[in-house]
C-alpha positions as CSV (number, residue, x, y, z in Angstrom):
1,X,121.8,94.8,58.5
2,X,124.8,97.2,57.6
3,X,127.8,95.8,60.4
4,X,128.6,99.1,61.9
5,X,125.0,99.9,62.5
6,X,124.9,96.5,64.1
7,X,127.8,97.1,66.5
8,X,126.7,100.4,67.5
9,X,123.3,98.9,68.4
10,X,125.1,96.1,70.6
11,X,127.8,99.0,71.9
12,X,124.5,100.9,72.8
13,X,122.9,98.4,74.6
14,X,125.7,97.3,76.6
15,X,125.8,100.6,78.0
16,X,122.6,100.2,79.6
17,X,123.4,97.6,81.3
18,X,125.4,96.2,84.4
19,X,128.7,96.3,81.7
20,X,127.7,99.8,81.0
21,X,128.1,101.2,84.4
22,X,124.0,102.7,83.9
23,X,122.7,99.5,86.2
24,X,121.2,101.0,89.8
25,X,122.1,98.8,92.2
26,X,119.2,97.9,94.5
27,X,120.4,97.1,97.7
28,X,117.4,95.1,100.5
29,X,115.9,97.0,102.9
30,X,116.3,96.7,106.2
31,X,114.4,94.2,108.4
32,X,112.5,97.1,109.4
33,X,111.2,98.4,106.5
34,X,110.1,95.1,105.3
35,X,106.9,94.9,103.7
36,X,104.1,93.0,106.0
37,X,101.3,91.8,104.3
38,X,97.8,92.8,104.8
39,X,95.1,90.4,105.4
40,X,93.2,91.3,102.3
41,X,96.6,90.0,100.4
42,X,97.9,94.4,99.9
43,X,101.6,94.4,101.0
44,X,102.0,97.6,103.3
45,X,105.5,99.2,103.3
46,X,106.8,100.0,106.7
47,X,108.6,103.2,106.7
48,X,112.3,103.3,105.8
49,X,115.1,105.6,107.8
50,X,115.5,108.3,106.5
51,X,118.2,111.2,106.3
52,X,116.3,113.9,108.7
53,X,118.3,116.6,107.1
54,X,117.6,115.9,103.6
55,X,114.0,115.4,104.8
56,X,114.2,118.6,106.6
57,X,115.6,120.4,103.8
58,X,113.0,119.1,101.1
59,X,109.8,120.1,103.6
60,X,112.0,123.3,103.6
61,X,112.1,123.5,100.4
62,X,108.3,122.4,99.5
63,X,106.9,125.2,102.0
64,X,109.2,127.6,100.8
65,X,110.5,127.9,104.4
66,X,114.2,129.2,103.5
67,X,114.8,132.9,103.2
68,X,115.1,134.7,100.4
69,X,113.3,131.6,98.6
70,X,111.6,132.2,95.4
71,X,110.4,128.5,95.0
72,X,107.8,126.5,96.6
73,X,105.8,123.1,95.4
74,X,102.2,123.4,96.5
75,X,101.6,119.2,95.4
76,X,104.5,117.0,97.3
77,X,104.4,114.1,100.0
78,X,107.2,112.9,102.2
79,X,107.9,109.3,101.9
80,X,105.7,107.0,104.5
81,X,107.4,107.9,108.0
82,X,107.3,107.0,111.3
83,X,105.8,109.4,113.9
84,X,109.2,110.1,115.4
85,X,110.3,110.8,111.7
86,X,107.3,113.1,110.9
87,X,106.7,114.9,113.6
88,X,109.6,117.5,113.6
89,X,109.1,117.9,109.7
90,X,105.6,118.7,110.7
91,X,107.2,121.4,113.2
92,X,108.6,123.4,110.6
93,X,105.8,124.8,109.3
94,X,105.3,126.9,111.9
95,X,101.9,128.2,110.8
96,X,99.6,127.8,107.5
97,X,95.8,129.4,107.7
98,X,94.2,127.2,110.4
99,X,97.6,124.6,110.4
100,X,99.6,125.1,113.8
101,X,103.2,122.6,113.0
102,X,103.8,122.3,116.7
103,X,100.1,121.1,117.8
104,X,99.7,118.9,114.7
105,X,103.1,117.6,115.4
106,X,102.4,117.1,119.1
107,X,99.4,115.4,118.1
108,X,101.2,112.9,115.6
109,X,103.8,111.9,118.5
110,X,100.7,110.6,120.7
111,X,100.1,108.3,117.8
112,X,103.8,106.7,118.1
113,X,103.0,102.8,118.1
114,X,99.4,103.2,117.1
115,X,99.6,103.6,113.7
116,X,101.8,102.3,110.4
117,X,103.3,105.3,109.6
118,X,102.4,108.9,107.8
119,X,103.2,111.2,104.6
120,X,103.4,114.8,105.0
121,X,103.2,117.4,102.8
122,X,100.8,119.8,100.6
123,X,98.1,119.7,98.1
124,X,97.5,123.3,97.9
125,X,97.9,123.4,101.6
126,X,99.4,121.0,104.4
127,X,98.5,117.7,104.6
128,X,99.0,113.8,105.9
129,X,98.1,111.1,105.3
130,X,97.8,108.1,107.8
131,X,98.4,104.9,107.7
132,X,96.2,102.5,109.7
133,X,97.9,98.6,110.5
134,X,95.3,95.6,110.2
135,X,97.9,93.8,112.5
136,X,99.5,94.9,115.9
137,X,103.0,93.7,114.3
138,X,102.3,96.5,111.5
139,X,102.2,99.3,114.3
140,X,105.2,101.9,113.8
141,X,108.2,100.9,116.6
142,X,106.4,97.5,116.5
143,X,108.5,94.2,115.9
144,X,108.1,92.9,112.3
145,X,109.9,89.6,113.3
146,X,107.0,88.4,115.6
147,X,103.3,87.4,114.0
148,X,100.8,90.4,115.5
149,X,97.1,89.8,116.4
150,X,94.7,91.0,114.1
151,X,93.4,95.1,114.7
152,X,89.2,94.2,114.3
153,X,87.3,96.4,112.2
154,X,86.0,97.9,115.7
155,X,89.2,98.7,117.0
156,X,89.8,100.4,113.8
157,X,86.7,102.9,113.4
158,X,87.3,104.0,117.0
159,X,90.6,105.0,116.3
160,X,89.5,106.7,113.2
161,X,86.8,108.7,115.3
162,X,89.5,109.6,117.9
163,X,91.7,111.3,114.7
164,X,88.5,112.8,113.8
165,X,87.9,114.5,117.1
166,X,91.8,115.7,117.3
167,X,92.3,116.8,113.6
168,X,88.8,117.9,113.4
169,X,87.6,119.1,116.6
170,X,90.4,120.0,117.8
171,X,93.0,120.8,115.1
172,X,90.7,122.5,113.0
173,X,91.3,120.3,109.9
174,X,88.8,120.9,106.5
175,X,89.1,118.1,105.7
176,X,89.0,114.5,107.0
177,X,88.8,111.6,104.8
178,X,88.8,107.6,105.2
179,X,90.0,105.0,102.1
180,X,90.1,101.8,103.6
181,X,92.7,101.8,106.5
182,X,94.2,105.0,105.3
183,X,93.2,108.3,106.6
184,X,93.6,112.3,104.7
185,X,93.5,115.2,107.0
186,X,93.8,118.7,104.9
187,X,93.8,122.3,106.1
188,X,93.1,125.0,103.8
């Protein structure tokens, strides 16, 4: 191998390292946004704090809320947030087709310590996604220091029928899906 060649390799790949400066630095999460682990062995990620104005601004930016915007992205999701977190993101959009922000908003605070968490965004049109805990500790606000009790199978279909009824019956939703413990509500 021709010596300069070989230092330039070695030059090279030091840069892309910690040496190099190109290392991201992970820092841990917080005790709060610790993963708990499912009973079926799936870690579920609690959601994170997060900057509300950057939030703010990329919903903004998604729903092409800002005047005099040209852009919009009609496929996006919001990291996994808490209810508190989601619901004035949610309030933005004032009005899509049959999607009222302030009632689907309204509805998502009522679910504050009932659920894991949510993503919002679009696929075409607005959308969430819920998250639904197998364990009590798993509930957004809920401590993840202290062992929960176990959310039965029973407990969980009638919570998925009451979001039914509200994002259905009431909210008008097209669409209402159910993967396991994670619910998608769409309005076209």
């Amino acid at each position: 191998m021709n010596p300069v060649f070989a230092v330039l390799v070695l030059f090279t790949l030091s840069a892309c390292t910690d040496g190099g400066g190109y290392l991201v630095e992970a820092k841990a999460p917080p005790a709060a946004a610790m993963a708990a682990e499912s009973p079926d062995g799936q870690k579920l990620v609690l959601p994170l704090e997060v900057d509300q104005q950057a939030a703010e601004a990329f919903v903004r930016l998604g729903f092409g809320l800002n005047e005099g915007q040209r852009f919009q992205a009609t496929a996006f999701l919001t990291p996994f947030l808490r209810t508190t977190q989601a619901a004035p993101l949610i309030r933005l959009v004032k009005e899509y087709n049959e999607f009222n922000g302030e009632r689907v908003a309204a509805a998502v605070e009522k679910l504050r310590g009932r659920i894991s968490g949510l993503e919002f965004g679009r696929e075409g049109s607005p959308v969430l996604y819920i998250e639904l805990p197998h364990w009590t500790h798993q509930r957004d606000e809920a401590e993840t220091n202290v062992q929960g009790t176990r959310i039965t199978d029973a407990e969980n279909d009638r919570l998925v029928e009451e979001l039914r009824q509200v994002f259905v019956g009431e909210l008008r939703a097209d669409e209402f899906g159910v993967d396991g413990r994670k619910v998608r509500v769409w309005w076209d």
